[in-house]
N, C-alpha and C positions, 0 to 999 in steps of 0.2 A: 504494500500500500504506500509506504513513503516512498518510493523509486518512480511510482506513476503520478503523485503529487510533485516531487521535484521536476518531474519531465515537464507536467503543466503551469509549474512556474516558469522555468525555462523557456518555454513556449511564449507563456505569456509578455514576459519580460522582451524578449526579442519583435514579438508584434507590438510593444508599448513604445520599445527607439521607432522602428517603423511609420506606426501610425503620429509620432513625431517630426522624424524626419519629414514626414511630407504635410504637417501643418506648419511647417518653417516653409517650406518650399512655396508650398500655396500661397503663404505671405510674401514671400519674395517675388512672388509673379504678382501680386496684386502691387505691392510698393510701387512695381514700375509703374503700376497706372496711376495710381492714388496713393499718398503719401500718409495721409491723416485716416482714411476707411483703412489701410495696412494696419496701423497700429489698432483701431478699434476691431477688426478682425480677428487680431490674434490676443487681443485683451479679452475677449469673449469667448475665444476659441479654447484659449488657456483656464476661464473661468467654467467650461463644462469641463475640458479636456483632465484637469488635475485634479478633482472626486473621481472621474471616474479611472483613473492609476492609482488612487487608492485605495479603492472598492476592490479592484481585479486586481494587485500585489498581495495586499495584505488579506484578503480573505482566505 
């Protein structure tokens, strides 16, 4: 049972850089267009984005 628990933290951790890395990205494509919706995008994005990394880590 712990070996298949670890594996799904493993798992999960690696989809949590992931689904990161490309809400940085996203923001990065929008900067180009709009400078001020960039930050309020990712000031929102971060404010669902970081409950739910520690909902799915630590459970």
């Amino acid at each position: 049972m712990s070996a298949v628990i670890n594996r799904a933290k493993q798992h999960y951790s690696k989809v949590l850089v992931f689904e990161s890395l490309f809400i940085l990205g996203f923001c990065l494509v929008v900067l180009i267009y709009n400078v001020t919706m960039a930050f309020s995008l990712l000031a929102g994005m971060s404010a669902a984005y970081l409950p739910h990394c520690l909902l799915v880590f630590f459970s």
